[in-house]
N, C-alpha and C positions, 0 to 999 in steps of 0.2 A: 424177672420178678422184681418188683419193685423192695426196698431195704428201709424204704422211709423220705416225707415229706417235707419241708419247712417252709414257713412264710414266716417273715419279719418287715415290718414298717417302722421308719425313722423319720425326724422329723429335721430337715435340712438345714434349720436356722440353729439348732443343738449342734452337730455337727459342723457347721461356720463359724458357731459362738466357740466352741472347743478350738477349732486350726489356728485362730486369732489369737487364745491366750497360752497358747502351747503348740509351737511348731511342730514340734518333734513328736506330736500325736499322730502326727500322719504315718509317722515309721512304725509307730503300733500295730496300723490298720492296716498299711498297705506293703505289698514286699517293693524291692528298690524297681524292677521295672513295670509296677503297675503306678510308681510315683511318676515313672519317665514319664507317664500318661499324660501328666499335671501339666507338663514344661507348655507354656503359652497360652494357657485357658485363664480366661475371666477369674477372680475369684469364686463369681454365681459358679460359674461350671464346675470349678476343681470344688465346689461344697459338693453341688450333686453331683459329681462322680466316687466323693471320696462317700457319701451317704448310700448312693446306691451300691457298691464295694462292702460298705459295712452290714446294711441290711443281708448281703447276699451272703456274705458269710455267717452271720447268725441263722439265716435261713442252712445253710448248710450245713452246721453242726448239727443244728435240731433234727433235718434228713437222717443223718448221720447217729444217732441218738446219744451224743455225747454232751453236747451245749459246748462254749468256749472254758477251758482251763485245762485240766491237768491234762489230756489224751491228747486238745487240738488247740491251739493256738491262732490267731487272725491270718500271722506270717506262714502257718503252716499249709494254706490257702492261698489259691493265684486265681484271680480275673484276667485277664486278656482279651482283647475282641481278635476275632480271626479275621480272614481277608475279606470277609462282607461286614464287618463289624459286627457279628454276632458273639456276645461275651460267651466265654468256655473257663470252665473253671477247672482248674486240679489240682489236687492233692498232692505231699509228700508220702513217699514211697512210704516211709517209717512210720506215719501214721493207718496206711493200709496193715501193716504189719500187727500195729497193737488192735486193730479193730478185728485183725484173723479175716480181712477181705483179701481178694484178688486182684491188683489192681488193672490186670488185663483184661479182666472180665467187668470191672463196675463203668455205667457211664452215666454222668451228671449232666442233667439238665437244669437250666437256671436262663432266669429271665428278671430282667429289670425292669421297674419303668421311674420316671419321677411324674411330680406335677409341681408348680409352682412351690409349695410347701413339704410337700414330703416324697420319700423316695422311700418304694416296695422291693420286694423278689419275694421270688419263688424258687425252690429246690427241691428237684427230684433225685432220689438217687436211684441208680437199678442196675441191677447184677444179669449182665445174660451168659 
């Protein structure tokens, strides 16, 4: 059964013009090793990685029908790419708790893409 939806687009050069004049916004958005991510990429890359990360977790909240604040947080959220570099996202245990899910049972789908200027996702959540 699906639990709910999200799509979010951002727009890459907000997201670059942000990392520039405030480093420490990345620790907002991203947990410590989806920054690991960063180590060695272009500036261009580490925007569109850290934009496509953001949109994807706003897309997740909204799945999630919470949006980001008081329930769910950016940190409370991890991207990682698995061993074919397919991003997989998950949640903290304690945010499955206040939403009364199962975390055994829910599984998140999400996909990214960028283009030159902006970067999308999408979020499915579903409960089997």
């Amino acid at each position: 059964m699906i639990i709910g939806t999200g799509i979010d687009i951002v727009e890459i050069e907000r997201i670059a013009t942000l990392i520039k004049r405030q480093e420490r916004a990345i620790k907002h958005f991203l947990t410590t090793e989806e920054q690991q991510l960063l180590n060695g990429k272009s500036e261009t890359r580490q925007a569109e990685m850290v934009a496509g990360r953001f949109a994807a977790k706003e897309a997740g909240a909204k799945a999630l029908g919470t949006g980001i604040g008081a329930v769910l947080s950016f940190l409370d959220m991890e991207i990682l790419p698995n061993d074919s570099g397919k991003p997989i996202m998950t949640i903290k245990h304690e945010v499955y708790s206040k939403l009364d899910l199962d975390p055994a049972r829910v599984h998140i789908h999400v996909s990214i893409s960028h283009s030159q200027t902006h970067a999308i996702a999408q979020v499915i959540v579903e409960e089997r």
